[in-house]
C-alpha positions as CSV (number, residue, x, y, z in Angstrom):
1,X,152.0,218.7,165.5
2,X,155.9,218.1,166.2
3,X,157.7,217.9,169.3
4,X,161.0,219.8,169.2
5,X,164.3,218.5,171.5
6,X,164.7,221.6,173.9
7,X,167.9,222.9,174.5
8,X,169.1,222.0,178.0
9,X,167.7,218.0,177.1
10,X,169.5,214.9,177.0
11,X,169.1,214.4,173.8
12,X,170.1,218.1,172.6
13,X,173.0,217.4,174.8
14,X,173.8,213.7,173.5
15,X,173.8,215.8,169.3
16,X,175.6,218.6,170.9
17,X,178.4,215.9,171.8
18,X,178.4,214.3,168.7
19,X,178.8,217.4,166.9
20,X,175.3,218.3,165.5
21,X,174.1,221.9,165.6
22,X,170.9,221.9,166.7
23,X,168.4,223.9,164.1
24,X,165.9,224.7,166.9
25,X,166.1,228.5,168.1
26,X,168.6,228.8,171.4
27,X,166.0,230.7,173.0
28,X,163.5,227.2,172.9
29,X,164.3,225.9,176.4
30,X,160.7,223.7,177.1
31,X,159.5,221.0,175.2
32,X,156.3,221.7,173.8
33,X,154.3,220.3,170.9
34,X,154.9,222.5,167.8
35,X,153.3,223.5,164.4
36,X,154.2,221.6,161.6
37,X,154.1,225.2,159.7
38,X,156.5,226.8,162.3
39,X,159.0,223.5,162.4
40,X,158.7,223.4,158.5
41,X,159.9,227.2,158.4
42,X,163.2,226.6,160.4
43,X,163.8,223.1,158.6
44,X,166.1,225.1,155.7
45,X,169.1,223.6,156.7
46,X,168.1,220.3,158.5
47,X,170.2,217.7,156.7
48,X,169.6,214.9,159.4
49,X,166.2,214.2,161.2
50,X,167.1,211.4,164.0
51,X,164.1,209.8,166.0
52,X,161.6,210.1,163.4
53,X,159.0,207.9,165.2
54,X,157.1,204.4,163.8
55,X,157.6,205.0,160.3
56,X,158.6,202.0,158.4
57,X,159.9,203.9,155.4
58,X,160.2,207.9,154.2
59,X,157.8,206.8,151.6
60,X,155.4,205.8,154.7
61,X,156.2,209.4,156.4
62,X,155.5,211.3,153.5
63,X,152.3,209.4,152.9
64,X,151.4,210.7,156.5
65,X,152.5,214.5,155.6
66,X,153.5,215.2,152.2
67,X,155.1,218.4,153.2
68,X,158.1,216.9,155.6
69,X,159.5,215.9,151.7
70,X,160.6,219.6,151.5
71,X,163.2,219.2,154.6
72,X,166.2,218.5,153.4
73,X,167.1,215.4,155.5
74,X,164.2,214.0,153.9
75,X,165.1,214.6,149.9
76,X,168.7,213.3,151.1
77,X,167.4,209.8,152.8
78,X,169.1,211.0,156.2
79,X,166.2,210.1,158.4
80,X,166.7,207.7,161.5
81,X,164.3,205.7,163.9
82,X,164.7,204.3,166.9
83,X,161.9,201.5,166.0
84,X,163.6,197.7,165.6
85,X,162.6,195.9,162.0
86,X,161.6,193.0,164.2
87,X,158.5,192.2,164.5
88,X,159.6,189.4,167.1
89,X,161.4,191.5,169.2
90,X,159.5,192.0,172.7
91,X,160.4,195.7,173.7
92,X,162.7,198.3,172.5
93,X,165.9,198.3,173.2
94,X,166.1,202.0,172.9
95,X,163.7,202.6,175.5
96,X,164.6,199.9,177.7
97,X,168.4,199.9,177.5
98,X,169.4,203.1,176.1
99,X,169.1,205.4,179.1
100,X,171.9,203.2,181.4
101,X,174.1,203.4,178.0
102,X,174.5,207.2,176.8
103,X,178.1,205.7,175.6
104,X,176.3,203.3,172.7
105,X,174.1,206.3,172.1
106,X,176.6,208.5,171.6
107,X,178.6,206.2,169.3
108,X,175.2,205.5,167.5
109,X,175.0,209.9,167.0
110,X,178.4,209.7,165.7
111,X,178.5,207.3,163.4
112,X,175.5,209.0,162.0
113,X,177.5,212.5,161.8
114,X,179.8,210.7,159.8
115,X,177.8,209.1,157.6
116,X,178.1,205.8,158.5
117,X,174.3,203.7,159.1
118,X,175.9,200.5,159.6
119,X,175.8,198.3,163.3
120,X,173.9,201.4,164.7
121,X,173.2,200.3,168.3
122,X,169.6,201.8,168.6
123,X,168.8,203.8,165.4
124,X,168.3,202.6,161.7
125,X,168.4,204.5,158.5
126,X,164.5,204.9,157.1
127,X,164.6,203.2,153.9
128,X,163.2,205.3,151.0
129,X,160.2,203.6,149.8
């Protein structure tokens, strides 16, 4: 089961603004959990997957679900977390600082519409394996 941004979230709104279109149907306006079969059929043309989860790796995520390797973000490595690498770190910064700076969120959705992984603020590029 996957949980879909709705439309009228902050999130939808924050990928709106850095100029995503959202693949989720316009109609979708609650956030409920969702088949994998019916999120897998509307996944055609999905070429970035952002907030994947806890996964350290795609390789780990398609361990958990061989099917997600058929979205197309997937096959093309453009899948982001919002899980720090460091083990040390106490807390997440994108829970804990992320809501009071929709600016360094923003310029973290950006940068990932262009391509660019690098000095993300509070998302990191899944590696592949």
């Amino acid at each position: 089961v996957q949980t879909c941004a709705f439309r009228s979230s902050f999130m939808s709104r924050l990928l709106r603004d850095a100029g995503f279109r959202l693949s989720w149907p316009a109609s979708k306006e609650s956030q409920q959990p969702t088949a994998l079969e019916q999120v897998m059929a509307g996944s055609g043309n999905v070429t970035f997957w952002i907030g994947v989860g806890a996964y350290r790796s795609v390789g780990e995520l398609l361990a958990s679900d061989s099917r997600l390797g058929k979205i197309p973000a997937v096959q093309m490595g453009n899948v982001f977390t919002y899980m720090p690498t460091d083990s040390n770190l106490r807390g997440n910064p994108y829970f804990e600082e992320a809501v009071i700076r929709p600016d360094l969120l923003l310029e973290d959705m950006v940068q990932i519409k262009k391509g660019k992984a690098d000095g993300l603020h509070y998302f990191r590029r899944l590696p592949m394996n």
